[in-house]
TIKEPA-475825 format. One record per residue: residue number from 1; residue in three letters; y, z, x of N, C-alpha, C, CB in turn. Coordinates in steps of 0.02 Angstrom, whole numbers, plus 50000, padded with zeros to 5 digits. Last residue first. Glycine has a CB too. Layout:
BEGIN
roti k: NUM, r: ALA, n.py: Y, n.pz: Z, n.px: X, ca.py: Y, ca.pz: Z, ca.px: X, c.py: Y, c.pz: Z, c.px: X, cb.py: Y, cb.pz: Z, cb.px: X
...
END
This chain:
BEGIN
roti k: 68, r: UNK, n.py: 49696, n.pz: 51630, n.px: 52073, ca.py: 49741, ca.pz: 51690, ca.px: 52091, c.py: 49802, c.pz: 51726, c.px: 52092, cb.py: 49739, cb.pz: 51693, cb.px: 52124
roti k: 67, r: UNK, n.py: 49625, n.pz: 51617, n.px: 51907, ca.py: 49665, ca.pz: 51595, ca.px: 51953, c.py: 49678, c.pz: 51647, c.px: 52013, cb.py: 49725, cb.pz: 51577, cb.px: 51919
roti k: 66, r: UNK, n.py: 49443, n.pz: 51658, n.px: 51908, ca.py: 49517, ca.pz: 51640, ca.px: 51877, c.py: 49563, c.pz: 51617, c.px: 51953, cb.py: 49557, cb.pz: 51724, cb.px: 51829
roti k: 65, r: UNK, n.py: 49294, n.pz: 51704, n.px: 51957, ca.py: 49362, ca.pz: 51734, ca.px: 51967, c.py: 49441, c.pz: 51700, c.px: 51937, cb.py: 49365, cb.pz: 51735, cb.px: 52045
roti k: 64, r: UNK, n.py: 49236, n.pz: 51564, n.px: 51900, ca.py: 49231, ca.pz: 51651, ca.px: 51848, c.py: 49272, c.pz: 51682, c.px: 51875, cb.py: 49160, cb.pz: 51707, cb.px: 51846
roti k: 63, r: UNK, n.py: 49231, n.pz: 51480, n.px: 51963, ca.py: 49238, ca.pz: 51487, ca.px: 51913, c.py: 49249, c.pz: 51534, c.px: 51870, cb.py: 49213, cb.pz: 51469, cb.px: 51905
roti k: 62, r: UNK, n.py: 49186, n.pz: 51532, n.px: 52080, ca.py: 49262, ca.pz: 51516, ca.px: 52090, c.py: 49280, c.pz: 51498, c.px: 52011, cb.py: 49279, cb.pz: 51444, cb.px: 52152
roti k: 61, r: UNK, n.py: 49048, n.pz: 51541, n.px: 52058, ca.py: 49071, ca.pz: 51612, ca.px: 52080, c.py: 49162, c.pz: 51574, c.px: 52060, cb.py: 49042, cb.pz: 51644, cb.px: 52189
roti k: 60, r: UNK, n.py: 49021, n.pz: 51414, n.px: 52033, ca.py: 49000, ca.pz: 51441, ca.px: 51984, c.py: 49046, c.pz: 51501, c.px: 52004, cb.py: 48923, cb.pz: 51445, cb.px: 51974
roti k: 59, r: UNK, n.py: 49027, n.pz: 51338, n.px: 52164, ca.py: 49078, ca.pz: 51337, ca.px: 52129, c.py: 49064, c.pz: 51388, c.px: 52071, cb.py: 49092, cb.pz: 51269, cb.px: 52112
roti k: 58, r: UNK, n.py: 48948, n.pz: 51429, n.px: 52229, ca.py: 48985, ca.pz: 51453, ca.px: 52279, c.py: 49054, c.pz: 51422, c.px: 52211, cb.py: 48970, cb.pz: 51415, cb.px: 52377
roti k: 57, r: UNK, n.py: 48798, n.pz: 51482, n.px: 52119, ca.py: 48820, ca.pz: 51427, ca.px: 52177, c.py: 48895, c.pz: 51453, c.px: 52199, cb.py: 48825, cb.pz: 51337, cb.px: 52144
roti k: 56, r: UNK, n.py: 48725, n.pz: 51580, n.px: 52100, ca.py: 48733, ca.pz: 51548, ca.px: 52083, c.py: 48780, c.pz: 51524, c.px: 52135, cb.py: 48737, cb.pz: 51557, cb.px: 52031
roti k: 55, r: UNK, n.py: 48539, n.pz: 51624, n.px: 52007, ca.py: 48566, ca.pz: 51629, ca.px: 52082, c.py: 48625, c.pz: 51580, c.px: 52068, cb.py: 48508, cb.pz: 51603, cb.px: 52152
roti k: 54, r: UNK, n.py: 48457, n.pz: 51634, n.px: 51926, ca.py: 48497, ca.pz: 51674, ca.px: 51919, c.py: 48544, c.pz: 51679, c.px: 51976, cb.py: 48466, cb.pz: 51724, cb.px: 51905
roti k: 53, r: UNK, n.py: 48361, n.pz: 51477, n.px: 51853, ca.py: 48358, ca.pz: 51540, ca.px: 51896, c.py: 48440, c.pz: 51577, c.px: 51905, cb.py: 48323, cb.pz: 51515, cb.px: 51976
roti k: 52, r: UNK, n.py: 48249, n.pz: 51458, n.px: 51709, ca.py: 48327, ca.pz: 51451, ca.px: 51755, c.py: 48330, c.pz: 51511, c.px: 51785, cb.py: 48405, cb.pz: 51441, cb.px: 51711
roti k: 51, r: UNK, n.py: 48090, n.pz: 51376, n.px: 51711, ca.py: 48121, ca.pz: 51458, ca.px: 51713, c.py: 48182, c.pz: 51443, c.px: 51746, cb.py: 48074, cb.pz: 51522, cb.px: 51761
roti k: 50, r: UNK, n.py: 48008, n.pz: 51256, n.px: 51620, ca.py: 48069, ca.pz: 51264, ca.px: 51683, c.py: 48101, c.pz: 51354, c.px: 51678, cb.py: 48154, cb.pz: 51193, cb.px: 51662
roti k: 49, r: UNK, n.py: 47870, n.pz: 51202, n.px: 51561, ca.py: 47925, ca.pz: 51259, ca.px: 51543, c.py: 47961, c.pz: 51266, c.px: 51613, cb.py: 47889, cb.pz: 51340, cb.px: 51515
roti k: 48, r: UNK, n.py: 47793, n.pz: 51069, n.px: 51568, ca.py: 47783, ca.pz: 51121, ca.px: 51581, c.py: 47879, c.pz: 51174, c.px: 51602, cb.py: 47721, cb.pz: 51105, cb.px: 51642
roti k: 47, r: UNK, n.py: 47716, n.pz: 50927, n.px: 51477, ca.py: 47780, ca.pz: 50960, ca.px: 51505, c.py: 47774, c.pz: 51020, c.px: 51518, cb.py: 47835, cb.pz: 50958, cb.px: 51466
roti k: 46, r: UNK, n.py: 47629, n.pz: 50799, n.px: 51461, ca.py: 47613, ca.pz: 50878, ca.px: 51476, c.py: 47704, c.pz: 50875, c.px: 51516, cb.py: 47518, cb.pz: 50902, cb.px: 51545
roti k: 45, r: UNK, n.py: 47596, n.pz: 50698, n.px: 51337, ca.py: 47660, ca.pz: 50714, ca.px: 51380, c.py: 47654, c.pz: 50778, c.px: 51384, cb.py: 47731, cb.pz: 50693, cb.px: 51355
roti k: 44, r: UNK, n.py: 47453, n.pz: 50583, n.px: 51315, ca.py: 47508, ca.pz: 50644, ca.px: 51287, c.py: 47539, c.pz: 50672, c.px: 51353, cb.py: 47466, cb.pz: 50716, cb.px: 51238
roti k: 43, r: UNK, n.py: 47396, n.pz: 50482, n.px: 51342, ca.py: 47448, ca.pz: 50468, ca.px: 51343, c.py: 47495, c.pz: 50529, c.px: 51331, cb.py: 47450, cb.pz: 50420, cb.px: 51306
roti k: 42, r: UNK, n.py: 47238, n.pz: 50491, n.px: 51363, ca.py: 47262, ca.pz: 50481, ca.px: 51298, c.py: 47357, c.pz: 50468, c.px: 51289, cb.py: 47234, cb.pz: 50553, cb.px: 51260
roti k: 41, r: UNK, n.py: 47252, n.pz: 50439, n.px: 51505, ca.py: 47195, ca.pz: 50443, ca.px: 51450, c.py: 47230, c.pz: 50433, c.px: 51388, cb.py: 47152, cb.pz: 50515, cb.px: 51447
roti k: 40, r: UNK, n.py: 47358, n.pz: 50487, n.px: 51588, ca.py: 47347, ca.pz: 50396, ca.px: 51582, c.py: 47290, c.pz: 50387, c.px: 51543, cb.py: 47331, cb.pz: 50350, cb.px: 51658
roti k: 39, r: UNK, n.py: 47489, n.pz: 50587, n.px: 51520, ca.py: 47387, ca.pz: 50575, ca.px: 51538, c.py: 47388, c.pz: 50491, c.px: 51526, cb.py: 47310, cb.pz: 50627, cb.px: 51454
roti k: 38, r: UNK, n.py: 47637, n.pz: 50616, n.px: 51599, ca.py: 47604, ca.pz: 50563, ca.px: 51538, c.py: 47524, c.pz: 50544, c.px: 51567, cb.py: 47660, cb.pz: 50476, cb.px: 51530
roti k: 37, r: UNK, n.py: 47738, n.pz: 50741, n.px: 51658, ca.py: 47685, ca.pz: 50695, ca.px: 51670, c.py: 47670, c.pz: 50684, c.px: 51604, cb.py: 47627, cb.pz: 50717, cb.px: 51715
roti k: 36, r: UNK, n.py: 47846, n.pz: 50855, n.px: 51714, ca.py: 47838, ca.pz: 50821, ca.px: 51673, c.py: 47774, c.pz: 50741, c.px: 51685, cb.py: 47910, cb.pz: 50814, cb.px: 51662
roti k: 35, r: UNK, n.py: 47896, n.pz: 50918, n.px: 51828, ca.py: 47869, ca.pz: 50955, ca.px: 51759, c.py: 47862, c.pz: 50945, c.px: 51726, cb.py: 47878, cb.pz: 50986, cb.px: 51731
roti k: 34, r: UNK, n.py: 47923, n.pz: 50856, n.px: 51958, ca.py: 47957, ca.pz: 50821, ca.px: 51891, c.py: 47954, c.pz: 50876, c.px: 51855, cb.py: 47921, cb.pz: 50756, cb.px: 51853
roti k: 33, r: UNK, n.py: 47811, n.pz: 50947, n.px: 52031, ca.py: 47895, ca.pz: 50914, ca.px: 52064, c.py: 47917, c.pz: 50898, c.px: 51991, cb.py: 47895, cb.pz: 50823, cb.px: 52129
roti k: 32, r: UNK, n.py: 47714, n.pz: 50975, n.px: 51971, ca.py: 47740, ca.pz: 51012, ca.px: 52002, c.py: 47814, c.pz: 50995, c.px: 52024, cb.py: 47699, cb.pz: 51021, cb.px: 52046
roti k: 31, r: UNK, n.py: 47685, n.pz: 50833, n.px: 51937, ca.py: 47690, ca.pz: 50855, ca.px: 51884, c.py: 47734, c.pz: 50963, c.px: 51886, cb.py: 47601, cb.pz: 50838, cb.px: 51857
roti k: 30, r: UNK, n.py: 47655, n.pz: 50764, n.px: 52063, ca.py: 47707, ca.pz: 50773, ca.px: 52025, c.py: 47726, c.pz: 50799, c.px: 51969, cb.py: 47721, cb.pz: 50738, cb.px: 52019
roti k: 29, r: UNK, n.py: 47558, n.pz: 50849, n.px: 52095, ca.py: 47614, ca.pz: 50861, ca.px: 52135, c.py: 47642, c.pz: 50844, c.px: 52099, cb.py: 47629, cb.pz: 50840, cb.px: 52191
roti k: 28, r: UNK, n.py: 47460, n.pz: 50789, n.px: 51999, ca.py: 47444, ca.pz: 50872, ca.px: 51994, c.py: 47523, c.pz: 50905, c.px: 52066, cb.py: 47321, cb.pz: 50892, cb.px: 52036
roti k: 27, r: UNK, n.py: 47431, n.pz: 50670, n.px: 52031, ca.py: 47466, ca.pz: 50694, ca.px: 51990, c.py: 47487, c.pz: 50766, c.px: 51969, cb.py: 47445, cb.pz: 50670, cb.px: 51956
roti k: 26, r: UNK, n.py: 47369, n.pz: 50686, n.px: 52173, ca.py: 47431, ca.pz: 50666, ca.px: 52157, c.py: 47459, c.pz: 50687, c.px: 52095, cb.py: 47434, cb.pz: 50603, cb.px: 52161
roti k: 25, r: UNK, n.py: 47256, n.pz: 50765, n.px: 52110, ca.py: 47285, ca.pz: 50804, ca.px: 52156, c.py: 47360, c.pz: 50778, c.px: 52155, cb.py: 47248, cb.pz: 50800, cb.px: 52225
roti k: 24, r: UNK, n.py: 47215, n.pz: 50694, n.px: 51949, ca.py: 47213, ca.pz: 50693, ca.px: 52010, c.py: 47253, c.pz: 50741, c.px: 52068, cb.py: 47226, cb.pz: 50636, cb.px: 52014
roti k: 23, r: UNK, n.py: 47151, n.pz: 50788, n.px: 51813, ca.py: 47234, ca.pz: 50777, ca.px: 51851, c.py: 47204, c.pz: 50760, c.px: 51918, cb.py: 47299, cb.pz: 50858, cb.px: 51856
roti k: 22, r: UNK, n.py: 47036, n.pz: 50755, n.px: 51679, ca.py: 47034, ca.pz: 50784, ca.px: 51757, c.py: 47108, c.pz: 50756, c.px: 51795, cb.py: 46956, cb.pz: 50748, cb.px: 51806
roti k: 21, r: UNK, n.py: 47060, n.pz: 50773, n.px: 51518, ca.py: 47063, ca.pz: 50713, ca.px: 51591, c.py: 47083, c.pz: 50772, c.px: 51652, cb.py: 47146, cb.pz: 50631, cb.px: 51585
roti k: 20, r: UNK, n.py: 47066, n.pz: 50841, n.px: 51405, ca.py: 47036, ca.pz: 50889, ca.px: 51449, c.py: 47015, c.pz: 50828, c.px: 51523, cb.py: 46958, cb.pz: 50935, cb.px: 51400
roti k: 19, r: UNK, n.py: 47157, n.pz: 50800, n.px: 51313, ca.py: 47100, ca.pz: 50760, ca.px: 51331, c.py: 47048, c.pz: 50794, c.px: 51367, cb.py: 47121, cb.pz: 50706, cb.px: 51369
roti k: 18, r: UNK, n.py: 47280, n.pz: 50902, n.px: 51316, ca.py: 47257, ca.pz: 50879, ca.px: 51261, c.py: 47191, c.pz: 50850, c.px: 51264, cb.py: 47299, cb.pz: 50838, cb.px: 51239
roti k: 17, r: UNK, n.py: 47290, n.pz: 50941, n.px: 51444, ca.py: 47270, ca.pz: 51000, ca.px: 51395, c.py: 47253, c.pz: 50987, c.px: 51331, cb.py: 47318, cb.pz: 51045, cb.px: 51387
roti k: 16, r: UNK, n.py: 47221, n.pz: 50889, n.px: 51576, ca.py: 47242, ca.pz: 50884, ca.px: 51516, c.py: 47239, c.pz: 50916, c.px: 51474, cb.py: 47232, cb.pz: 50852, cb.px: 51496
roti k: 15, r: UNK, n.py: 47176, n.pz: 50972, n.px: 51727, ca.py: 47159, ca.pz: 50935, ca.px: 51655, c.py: 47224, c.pz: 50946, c.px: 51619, cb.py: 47090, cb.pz: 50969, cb.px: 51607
roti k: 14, r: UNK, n.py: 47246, n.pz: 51078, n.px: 51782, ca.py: 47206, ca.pz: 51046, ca.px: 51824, c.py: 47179, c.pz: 50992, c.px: 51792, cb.py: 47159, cb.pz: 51084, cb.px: 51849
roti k: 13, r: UNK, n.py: 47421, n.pz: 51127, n.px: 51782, ca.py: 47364, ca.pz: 51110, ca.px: 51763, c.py: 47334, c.pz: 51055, c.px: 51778, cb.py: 47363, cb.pz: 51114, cb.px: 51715
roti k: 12, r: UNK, n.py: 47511, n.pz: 51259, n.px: 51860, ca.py: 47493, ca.pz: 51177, ca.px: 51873, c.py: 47444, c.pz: 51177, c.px: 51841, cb.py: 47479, cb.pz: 51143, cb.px: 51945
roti k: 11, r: UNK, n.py: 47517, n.pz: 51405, n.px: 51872, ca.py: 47551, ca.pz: 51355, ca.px: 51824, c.py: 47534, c.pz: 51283, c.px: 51822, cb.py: 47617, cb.pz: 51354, cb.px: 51836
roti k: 10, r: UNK, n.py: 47456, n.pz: 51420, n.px: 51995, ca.py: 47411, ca.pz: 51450, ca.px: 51927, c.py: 47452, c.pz: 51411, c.px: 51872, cb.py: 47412, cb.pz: 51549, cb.px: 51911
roti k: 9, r: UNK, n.py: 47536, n.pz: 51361, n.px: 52077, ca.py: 47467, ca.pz: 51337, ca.px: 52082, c.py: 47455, c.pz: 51360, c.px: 52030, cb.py: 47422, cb.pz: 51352, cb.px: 52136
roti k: 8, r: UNK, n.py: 47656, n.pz: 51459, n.px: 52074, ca.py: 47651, ca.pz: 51383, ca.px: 52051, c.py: 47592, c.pz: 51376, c.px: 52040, cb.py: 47672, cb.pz: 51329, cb.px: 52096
roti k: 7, r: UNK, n.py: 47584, n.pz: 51580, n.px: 52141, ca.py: 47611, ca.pz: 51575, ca.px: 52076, c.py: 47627, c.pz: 51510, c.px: 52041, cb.py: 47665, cb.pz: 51607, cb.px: 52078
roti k: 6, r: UNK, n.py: 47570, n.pz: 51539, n.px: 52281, ca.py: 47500, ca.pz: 51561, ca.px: 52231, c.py: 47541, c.pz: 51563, c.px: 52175, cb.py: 47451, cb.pz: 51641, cb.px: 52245
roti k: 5, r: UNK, n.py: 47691, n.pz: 51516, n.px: 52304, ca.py: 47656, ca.pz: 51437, ca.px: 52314, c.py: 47605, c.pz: 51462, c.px: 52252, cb.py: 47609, cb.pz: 51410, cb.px: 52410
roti k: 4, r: UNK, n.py: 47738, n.pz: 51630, n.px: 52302, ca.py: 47784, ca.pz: 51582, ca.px: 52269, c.py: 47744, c.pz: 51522, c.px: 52267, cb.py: 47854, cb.pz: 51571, cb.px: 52305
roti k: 3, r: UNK, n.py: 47678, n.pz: 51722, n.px: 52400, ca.py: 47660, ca.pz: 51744, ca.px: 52324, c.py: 47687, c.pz: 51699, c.px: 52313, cb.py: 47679, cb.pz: 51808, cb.px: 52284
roti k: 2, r: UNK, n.py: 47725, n.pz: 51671, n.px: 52514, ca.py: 47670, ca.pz: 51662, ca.px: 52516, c.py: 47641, c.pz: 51661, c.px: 52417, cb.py: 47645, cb.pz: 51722, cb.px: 52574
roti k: 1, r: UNK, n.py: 47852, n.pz: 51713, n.px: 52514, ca.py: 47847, ca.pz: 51641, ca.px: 52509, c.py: 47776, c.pz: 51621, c.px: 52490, cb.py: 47868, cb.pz: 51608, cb.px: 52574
END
């Protein structure tokens, strides 16, 4: 759990990647929560890549066994 927080944190950016605007700490959560934020500088739309995960839900499994 411990490696899962240090691995977000290196993905979160600390500036703008277009303006190089310093991310407030708030914005720097939501942009962790949403993955999506707008620089109140220049306005460009930092989106950050969603990894789908492989785990699957209880209807996904009842989907794939068929009828009985």
């Amino acid at each position: 759990m411990a490696e899962e927080s240090i691995s977000q944190s290196e993905e979160i950016p600390e500036a703008c990647p277009h303006c190089g605007n310093k991310l407030s700490p708030w914005q720097q959560v939501l942009l962790a929560t949403d993955r999506a934020l707008v620089c109140k500088k220049c306005w460009y739309r930092i989106i950050l890549d969603v990894i789908p995960t492989a785990k699957k839900t209880d209807s996904d499994k009842s989907k794939n066994e068929g009828p009985k």
